[in-house]
N, C-alpha and C positions, 0 to 999 in steps of 0.2 A: 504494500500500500504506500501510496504517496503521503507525504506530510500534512496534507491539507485532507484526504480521506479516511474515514476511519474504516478501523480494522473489523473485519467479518465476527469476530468477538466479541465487539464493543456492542457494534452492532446488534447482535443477540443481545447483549446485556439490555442498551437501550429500550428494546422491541420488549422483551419480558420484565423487568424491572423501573424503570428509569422513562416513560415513553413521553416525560415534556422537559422544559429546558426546568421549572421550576422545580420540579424531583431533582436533577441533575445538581442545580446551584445550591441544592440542601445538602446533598450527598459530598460535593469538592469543598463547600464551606466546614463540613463536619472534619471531612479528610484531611484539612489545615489547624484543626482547633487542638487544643492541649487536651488531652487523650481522646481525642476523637469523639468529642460530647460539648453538649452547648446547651442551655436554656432558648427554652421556645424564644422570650425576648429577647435574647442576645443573638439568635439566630434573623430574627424578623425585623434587627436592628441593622445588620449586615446586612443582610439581603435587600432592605429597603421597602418590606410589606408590611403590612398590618399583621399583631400576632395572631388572632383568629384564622385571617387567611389561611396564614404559614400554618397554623395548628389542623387546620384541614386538609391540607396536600404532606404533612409529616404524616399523619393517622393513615395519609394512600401508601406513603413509603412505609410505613411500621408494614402494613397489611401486606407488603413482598417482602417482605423478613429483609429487607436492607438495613432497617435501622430499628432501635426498640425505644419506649416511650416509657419513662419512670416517672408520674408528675409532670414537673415542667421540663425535667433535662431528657435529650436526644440525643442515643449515641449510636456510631455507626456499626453497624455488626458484620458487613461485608467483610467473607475470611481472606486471608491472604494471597488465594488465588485471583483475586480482582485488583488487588494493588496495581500489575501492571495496567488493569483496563483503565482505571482511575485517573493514573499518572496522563494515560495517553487521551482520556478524556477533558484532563483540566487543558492539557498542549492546545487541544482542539478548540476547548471553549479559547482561554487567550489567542490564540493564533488565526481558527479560523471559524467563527461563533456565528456565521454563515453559513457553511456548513453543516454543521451541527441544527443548525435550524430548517434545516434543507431534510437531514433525519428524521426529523420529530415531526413534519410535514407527512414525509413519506409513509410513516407508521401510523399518521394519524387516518390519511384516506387509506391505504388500506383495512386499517380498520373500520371507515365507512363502509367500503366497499363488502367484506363480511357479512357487515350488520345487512345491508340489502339485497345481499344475493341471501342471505338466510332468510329474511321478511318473503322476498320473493317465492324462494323454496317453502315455507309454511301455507302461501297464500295455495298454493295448489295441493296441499295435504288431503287427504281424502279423511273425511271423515265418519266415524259411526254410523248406521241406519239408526235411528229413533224407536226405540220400543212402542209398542203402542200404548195409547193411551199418554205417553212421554211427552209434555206440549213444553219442555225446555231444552 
């Protein structure tokens, strides 16, 4: 992969774990802090949001087991085999946050796309006969 692309691993992580930039900027903000743990507010001071907000897209990351929620402190639990994804994903964000934005794009219509071809695939499901007498 080139410097400005990310790697087919990252990748996967993004797509299953991480799928918007604000997951991401929780997860490299955590990966920066002294032991890998921050307060909701001290996270949502950094990041520049509201701590509710941040308290509602932490609670999506806790739910991918990236990170775990004690109270108010956030700590990262991603094991050591993601270190290198990490590294290569903060490169990304500083370097080329374009890109990366170009990912999160990509994962997000796909995943429209799912959602409608399943809507689609349901609308033509054959359903039950009605028992008689059954008027629901």
């Amino acid at each position: 992969m080139s410097d400005d692309q990310p790697s087919d691993a990252l990748r996967a992580l993004l797509d299953a774990k991480l799928d918007t930039l604000e997951k991401l900027e929780i997860v490299l903000a955590l990966r920066d802090a002294p032991d890998r743990s921050s307060s909701v507010e001290a996270l949502a001071h950094h990041l520049q949001v509201g701590p509710s907000v941040l308290r509602q897209v932490v609670d999506e990351v806790a739910r991918a087991n990236v990170v775990t929620v004690r109270g108010d402190i956030v700590e990262l639990v991603l094991d050591g085999s993601n270190t290198a994804l990490l590294d290569e994903a903060s490169a990304l964000h500083h370097g080329h946050r374009h890109e990366l934005i170009r990912v999160f794009s990509m994962i997000a219509m796909a995943r429209i796309r799912q959602m409608a071809a399943r809507t689609f695939a349901d609308a033509f499901q054959i359903r039950k006969k009605k028992k008689d007498g059954d008027h629901g």
